[in-house]
C-alpha positions in Angstrom: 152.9 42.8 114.7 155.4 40.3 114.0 158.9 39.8 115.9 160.9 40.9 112.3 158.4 43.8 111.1 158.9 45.2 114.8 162.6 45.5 114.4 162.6 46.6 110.9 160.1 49.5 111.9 162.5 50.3 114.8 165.4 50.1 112.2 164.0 52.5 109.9 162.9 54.8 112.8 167.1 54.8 113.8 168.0 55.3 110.4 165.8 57.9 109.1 166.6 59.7 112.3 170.9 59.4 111.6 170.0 60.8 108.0 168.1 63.6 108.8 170.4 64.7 112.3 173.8 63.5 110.0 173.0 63.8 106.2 169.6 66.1 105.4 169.3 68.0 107.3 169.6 71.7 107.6 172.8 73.0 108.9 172.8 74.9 111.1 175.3 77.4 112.4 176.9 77.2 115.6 176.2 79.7 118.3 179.8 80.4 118.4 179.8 81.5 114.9 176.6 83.0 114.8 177.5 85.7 117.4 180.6 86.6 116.1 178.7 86.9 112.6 176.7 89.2 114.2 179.1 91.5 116.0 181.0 91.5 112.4 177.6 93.1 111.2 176.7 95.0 114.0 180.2 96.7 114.1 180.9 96.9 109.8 177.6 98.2 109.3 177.0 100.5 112.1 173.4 98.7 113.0 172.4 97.0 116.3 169.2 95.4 114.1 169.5 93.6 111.2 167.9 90.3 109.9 170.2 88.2 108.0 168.3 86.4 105.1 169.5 83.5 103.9 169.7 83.6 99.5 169.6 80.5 98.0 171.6 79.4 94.6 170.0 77.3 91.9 172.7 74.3 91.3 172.8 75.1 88.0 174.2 78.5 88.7 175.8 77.1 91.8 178.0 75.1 89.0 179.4 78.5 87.3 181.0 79.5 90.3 184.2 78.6 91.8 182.6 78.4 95.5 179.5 76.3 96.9 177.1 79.5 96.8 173.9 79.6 98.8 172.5 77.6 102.1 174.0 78.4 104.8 176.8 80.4 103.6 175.2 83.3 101.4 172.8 86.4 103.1 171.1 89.4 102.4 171.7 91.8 105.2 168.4 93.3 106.0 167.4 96.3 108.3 164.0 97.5 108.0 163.4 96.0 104.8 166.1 97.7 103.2 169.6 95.5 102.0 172.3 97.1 103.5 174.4 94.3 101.4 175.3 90.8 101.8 177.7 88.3 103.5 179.2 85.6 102.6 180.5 82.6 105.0 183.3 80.2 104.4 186.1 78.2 105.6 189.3 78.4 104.3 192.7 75.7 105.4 195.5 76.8 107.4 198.1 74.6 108.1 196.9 71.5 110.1 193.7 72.8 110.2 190.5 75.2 108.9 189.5 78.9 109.9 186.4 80.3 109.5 186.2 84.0 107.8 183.3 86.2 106.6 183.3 88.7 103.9 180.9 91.4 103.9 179.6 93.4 100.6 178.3 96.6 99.9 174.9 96.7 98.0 177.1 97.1 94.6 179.2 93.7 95.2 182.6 96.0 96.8 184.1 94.2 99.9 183.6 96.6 102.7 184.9 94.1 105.0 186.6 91.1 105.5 187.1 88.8 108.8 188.4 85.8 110.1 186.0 84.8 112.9 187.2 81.5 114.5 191.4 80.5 113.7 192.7 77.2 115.2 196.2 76.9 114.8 198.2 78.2 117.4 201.1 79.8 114.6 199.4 82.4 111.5 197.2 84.5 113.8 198.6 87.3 112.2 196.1 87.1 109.1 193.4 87.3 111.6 195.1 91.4 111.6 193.0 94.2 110.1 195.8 95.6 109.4 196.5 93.0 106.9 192.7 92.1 105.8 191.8 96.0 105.0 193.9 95.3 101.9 190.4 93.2 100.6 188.5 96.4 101.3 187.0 98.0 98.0 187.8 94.8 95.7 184.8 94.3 93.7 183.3 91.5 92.4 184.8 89.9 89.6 188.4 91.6 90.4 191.5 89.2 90.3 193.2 88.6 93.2 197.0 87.6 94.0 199.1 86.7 97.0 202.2 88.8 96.8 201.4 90.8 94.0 197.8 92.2 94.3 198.0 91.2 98.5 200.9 91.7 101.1 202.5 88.4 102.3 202.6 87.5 105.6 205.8 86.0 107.0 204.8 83.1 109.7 201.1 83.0 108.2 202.0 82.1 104.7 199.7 79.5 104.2 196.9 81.3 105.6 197.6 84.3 104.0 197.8 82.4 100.7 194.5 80.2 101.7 192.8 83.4 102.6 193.5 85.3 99.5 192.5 82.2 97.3 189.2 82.2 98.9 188.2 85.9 99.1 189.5 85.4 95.5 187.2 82.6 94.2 184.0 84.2 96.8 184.7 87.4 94.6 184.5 85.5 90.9 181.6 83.6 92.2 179.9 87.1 93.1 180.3 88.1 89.6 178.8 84.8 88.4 176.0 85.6 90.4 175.7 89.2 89.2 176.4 88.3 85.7 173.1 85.9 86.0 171.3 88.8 87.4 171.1 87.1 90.8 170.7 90.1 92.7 
């Protein structure tokens, strides 16, 4: 093999490599996450088992809804072959920042819970409180959803409060996209 084929082979090899570790990849969750993901199930649920299976999105129903649905952010929560409902990931912005939150359905589309799981500003921690998240409890799938009318406001976490509200918002209107399309 020549001098030029040998470093184009060996270019190739580096680049496919970058693509698939930085661009194609799967993504995969962090341990972190993944543990606190499952305590969130473990303890909302009332199960020590449970397989979390991953439900993927066709893009063109992907483009009805107002969130990125499917991948690595959409589950069926599975125990024994049975759904005990499904659970939704996402990351929402706080001030300077991002904080990662779960929200976790009932078999009919309800919120029985929601969570934020990892919070990285040092101000806002207060819409971490379940105090303040149980008001998301029981909103269904398709419901509206609006900071200071429909959801307390938080003063010191406004923009939080207001970024998590939007997003359990938009994960709610994409649930009834998905619904609505017989999804599930």
């Amino acid at each position: 093999m020549q001098r030029g084929s040998k470093f184009k082979v060996f270019s190739l090899a580096v680049i496919f490599t970058a693509l698939s570790l930085f661009g194609f990849g799967t993504q995969k969750i962090p341990a972190k996450l993944q543990e606190k993901i499952d305590n969130a199930v473990q303890t909302t649920f009332g199960v020590q088992e449970f397989t979390l299976e991953q439900l993927a999105v066709h893009a063109d129903l992907n483009k009805k809804t107002p969130v990125e649905m499917g991948g690595e952010n959409l589950f069926n929560i599975l125990q024994g072959g049975n759904s005990l409902g499904y659970l939704y990931l996402g990351e929402a912005p706080s001030m300077k920042n991002v904080f990662d939150y779960v929200v976790l359905f009932n078999p009919d589309l309800s919120i029985k819970k929601s969570k934020i799981l990892i919070y990285r500003e040092d101000y806002g921690r207060q819409v971490g409180s379940q105090r303040w998240l149980k008001q998301f409890i029981g909103k269904k799938a398709g419901e509206s959803l609006i900071y200071g009318e429909d959801i307390d406001a938080i003063s010191g976490a406004t923009i939080s409060a207001k970024s998590m509200t939007l997003a359990v918002n938009n994960t709610l209107q994409s649930m009834q996209v998905l619904q609505e399309n017989n999804f599930f």
